[in-house]
N, C-alpha and C positions, 0 to 999 in steps of 0.2 A: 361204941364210938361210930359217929356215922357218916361210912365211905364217901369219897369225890368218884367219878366217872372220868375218865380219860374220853378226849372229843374223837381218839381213831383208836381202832383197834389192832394189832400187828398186819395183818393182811392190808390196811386200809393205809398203816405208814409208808408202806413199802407202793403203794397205789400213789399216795401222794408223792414220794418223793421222786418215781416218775415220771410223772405226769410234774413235777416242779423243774427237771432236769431239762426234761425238751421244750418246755415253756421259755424257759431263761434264754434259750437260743431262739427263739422266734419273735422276741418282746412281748410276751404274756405272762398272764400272773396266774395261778391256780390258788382256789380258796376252798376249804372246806366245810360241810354244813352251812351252806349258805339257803334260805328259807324260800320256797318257792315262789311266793307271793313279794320276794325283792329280787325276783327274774324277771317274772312276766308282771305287765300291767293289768291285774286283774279285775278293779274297777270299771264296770261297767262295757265288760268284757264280751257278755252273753254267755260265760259259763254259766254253770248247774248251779244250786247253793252249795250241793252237796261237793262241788268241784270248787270251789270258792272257797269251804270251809278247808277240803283239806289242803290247799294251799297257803291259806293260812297257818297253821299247825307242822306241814313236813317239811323237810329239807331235802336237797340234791347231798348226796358223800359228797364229790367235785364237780364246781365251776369253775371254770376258764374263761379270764378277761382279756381283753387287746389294752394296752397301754393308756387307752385312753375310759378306760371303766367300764366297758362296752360288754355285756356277755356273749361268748361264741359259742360254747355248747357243756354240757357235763357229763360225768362218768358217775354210772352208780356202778360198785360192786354186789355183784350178787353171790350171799355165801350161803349155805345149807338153811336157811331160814325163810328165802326167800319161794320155798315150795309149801309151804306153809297157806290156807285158804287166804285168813287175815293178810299174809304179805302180798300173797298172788293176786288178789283184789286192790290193793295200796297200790303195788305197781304198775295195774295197769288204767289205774287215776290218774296215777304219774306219766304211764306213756301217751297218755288221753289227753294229756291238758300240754305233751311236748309236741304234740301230732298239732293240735288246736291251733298252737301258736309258732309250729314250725320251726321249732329250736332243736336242733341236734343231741340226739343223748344218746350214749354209750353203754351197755350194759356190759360188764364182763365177771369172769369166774376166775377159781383160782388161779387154773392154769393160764390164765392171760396173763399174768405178770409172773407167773413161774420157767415159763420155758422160752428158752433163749434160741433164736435163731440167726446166727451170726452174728450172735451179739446183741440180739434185737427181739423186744418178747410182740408177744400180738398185739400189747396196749399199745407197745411203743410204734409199732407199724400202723396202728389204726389212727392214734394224733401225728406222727409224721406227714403221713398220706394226708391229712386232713389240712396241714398247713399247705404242705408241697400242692395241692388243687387250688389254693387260695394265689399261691404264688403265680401258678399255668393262668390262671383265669384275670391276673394283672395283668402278665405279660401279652396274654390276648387283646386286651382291652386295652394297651398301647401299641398294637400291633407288631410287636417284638414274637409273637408265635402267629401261622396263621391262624383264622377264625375258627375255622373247619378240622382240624387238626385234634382228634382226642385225646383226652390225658389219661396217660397211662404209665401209674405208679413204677413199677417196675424199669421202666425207662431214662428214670432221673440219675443218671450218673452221678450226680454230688449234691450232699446235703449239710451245708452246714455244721460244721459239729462233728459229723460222724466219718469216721475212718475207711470205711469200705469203700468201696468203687460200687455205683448200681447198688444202693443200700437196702433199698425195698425190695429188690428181689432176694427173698430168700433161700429160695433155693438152688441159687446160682451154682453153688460147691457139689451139690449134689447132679445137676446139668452134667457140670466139669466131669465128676465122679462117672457118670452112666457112658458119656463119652471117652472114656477111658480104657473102658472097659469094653465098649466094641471095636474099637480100637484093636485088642488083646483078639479079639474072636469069642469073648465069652458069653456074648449078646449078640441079637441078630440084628437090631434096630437101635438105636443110641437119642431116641426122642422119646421122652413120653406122649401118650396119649393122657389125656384130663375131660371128663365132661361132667359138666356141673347142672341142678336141676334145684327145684324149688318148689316145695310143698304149699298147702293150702294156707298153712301161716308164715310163708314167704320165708322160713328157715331154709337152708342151703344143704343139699345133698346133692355127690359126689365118687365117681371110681377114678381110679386111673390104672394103667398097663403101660408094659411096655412086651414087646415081641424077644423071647428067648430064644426060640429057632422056629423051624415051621409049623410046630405043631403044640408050644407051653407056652403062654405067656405070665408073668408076676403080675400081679391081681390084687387091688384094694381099693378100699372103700374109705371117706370122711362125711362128716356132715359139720354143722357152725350154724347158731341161732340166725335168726336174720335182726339187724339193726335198724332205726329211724337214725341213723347216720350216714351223713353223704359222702361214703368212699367206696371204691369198685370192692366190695367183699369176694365179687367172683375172683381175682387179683389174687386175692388171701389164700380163697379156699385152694385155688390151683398150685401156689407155693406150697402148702400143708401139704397137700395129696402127691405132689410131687416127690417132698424132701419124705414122707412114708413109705413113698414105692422105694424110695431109692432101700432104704434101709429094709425093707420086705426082699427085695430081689437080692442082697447080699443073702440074708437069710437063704433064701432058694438056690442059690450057687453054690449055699457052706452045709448044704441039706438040711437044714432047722427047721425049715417050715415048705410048703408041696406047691408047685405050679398050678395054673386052670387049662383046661386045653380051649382049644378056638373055637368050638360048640359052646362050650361053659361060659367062654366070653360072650356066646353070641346071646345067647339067654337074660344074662345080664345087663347087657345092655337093653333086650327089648323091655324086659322087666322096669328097668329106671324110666324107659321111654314112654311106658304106659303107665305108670304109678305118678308120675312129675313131671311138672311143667321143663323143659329144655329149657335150658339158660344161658349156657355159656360152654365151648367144647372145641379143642384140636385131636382131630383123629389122625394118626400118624401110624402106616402100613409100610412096608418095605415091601 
């Protein structure tokens, strides 16, 4: 008997059906497998043949339309297949012909719709923030925000839909948490430090610290691909590396895991600082 195919796979349901929740609240629609060549106008385009053809033949997992049928950008999932030569070649046709025509595309992995922070996983921070820029860049352009005035995600006290106060910043709780705790005297400093850097393929790497007395401080590291999407990832990575210190320096308080001393910091940093471009960074001393 010979099998049907299902058009999403479990990972991919669960992909659409968030990217269809935050949609509904912004008037937009999300489709799936939609063909690349009914994105972009690829007639007489000046692409390659070979960029022509596969655009005819592949499809985006999700697009995203504005109410009036318009495409705004889409999300590929990338699952264990995608390290594959044959995929790793396809995809970067795919980021070739989104760079070309300057259309937004998201690339994520499991853990982007697996881990929740406040409620809120990385997919869903990365199309929130993607609306909430569109929103800033109205309000500008009626002069209801000044001109000059940056957006910045983390800033938006209220979005629509979601319950939190300040939604995008996620590591708010964890803030609260560090200040709590120098508060007690268990810390010597109650800010993190964050500085963010950026490799030759513009992927994002990252430590953060914070100061435990004079002479240890909690110590970690992140990193995150870098996207052809228009949102402050540095934003992101500083949340992530945040809400991981916090949970690192519990560690270090409950003795699970060992401090760095201020030497070891200082290494590390010069280290980051001559490996990767600087990007983005609060350094915070007491």
């Amino acid at each position: 008997m010979l099998k049907l195919k299902k058009i999403m796979n479990n990972p991919e349901q669960v992909t659409h059906a968030d990217i269809k929740d935050i949609c509904s609240r912004h008037n937009a629609f999300v489709y799936p497998k939609v063909r690349i060549a009914d994105v972009f106008e690829i007639s007489n385009s000046g692409i390659s043949s070979r960029e022509y053809s596969f655009a005819l033949k592949s499809h985006f997992d999700f697009t995203v339309y504005d109410k009036e049928s318009n495409p705004l950008f889409s999300v590929e999932f990338d699952g264990p297949g995608h390290k594959e030569p044959n995929q790793m070649e396809n995809d970067e046709l795919k980021d070739n012909l989104c760079r070309y025509f300057n259309f937004p595309l998201l690339r994520i992995s499991y853990e982007y719709i697996t881990n929740e922070y406040r409620n809120m996983t990385i997919l869903g921070w990365f199309i929130e923030t993607w609306f909430a820029s569109k929103y800033f860049e109205e309000a500008q352009e009626n002069g209801e925000i000044d001109y000059y005035e940056p957006f910045i995600a983390s800033g938006f006290s209220y979005i629509q839909g979601l319950k939190n106060k300040f939604p995008l910043c996620l590591s708010s709780n964890e803030r609260a948490k560090m200040f709590e705790l120098f508060s007690r005297g268990h810390i010597k400093f109650y800010v993190p430090s964050v500085a963010i850097f950026k490799d030759d393929k513009k992927n994002y790497h990252s430590i953060g610290w914070i100061y435990i007395d004079d002479t240890k401080v909690a110590f970690v590291k992140e990193n995150m691909q870098g996207q052809f999407f228009p949102t402050p990832i540095h934003e992101l990575i500083d949340e992530l590396t945040t809400i991981k210190l916090y949970a690192h320096l519990m560690d270090v308080l409950n003795g699970k895991a060992m401090p760095i001393s201020l030497e070891e910091l200082e290494k590390s940093i010069k280290f980051y600082n001559s490996s990767y471009s600087f990007c983005f960074g609060c350094y915070y001393k007491p």
